[in-house]
C-alpha positions as CSV (number, residue, x, y, z in Angstrom):
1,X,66.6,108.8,88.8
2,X,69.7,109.9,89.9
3,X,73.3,108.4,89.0
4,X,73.6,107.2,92.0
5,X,70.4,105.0,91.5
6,X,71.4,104.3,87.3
7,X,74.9,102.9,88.3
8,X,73.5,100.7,91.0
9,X,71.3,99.4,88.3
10,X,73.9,98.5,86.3
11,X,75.6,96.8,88.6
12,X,72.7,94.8,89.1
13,X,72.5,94.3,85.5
14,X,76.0,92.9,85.7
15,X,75.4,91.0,88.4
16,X,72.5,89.2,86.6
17,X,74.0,88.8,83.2
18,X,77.1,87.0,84.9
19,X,75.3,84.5,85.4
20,X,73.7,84.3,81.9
21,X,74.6,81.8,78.8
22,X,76.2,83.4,76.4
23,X,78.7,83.4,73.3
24,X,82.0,85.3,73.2
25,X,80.8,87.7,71.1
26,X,78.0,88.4,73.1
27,X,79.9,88.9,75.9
28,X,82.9,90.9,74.2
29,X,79.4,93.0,73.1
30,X,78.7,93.5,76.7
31,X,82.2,94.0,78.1
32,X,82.7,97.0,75.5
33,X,79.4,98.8,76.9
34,X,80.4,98.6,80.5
35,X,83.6,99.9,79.6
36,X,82.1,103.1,77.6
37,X,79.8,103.8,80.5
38,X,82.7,103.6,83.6
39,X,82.0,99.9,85.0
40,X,85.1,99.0,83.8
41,X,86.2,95.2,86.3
42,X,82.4,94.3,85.3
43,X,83.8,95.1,82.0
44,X,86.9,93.0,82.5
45,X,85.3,90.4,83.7
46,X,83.0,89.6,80.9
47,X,85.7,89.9,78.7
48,X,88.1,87.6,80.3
49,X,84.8,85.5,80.3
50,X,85.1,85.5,76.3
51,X,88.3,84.6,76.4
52,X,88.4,81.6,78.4
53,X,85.2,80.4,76.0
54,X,87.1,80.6,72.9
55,X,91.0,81.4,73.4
56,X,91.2,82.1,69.5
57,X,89.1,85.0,69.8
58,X,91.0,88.3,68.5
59,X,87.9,90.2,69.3
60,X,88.0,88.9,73.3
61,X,91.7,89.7,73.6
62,X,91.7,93.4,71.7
63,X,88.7,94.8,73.9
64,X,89.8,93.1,76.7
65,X,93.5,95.1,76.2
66,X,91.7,98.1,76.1
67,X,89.8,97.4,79.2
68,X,92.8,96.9,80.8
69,X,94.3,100.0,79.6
70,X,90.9,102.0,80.2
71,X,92.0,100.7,84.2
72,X,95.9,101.4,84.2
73,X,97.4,98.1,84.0
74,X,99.9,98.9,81.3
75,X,101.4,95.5,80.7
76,X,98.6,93.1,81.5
77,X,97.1,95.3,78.6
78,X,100.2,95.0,76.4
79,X,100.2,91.5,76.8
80,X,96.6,91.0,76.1
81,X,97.0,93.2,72.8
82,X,100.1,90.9,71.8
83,X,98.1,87.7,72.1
84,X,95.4,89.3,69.7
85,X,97.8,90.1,67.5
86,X,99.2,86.8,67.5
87,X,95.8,84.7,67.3
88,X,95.5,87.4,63.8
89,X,98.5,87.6,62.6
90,X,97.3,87.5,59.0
91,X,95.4,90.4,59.3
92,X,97.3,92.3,61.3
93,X,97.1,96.2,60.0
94,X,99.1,98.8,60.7
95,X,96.1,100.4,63.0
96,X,96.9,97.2,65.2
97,X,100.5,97.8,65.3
98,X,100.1,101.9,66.0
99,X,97.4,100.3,69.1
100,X,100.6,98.2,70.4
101,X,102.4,100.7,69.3
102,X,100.9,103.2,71.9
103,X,100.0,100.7,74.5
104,X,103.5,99.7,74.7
105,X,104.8,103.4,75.0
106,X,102.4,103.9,77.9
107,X,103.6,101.0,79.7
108,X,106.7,101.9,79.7
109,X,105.9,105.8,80.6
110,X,104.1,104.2,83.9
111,X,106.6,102.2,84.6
112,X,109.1,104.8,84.5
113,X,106.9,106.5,86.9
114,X,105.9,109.2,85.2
């Protein structure tokens, strides 16, 4: 097949499994392969899905930030990552605050213009 033909497939996939039951975890699952393979609002989608089934979820925030990033919007993504960090503030490590960290620098680099 060719990629033309895979990535309507996917999308078809999406389309289907939006539709499907599932936990946040499963879908925080899902959301991070869509991302890795360039359906990135599919991706989004499912993630902000996990989020509005369990609003405690660190997991559904965090992936969902990345997502976010992975698409350019800089502050939604910062503001995602902070949440995360919030819901988890007891296990916060210094790999989460280097992630803000970064994120927040790159927010501000786009918002500079640059």
């Amino acid at each position: 097949k060719t990629g033309k033909e895979l990535h309507v497939t996917k999308a078809q996939l999406a389309k289907r499994l939006s539709k499907v039951r599932m936990t946040p975890s499963q879908l925080v699952t899902l959301a991070s392969y869509l991302g890795s393979v360039g359906q990135v609002d599919d991706a989004i989608r499912f993630a902000n899905r996990a989020v509005r089934l369990d609003s405690s979820c660190f997991d559904c925030y965090a992936v969902g930030s990345s997502l976010l990033a992975q698409r350019g919007d800089w502050q939604t993504a910062v503001a995602a990552f902070r949440t995360a960090m919030l819901l988890a503030s007891d296990r916060v490590n210094e790999r989460d605050r280097a992630r803000l960290r970064e994120l927040e620098a790159e927010a501000a680099k786009h918002a500079a213009g640059n």
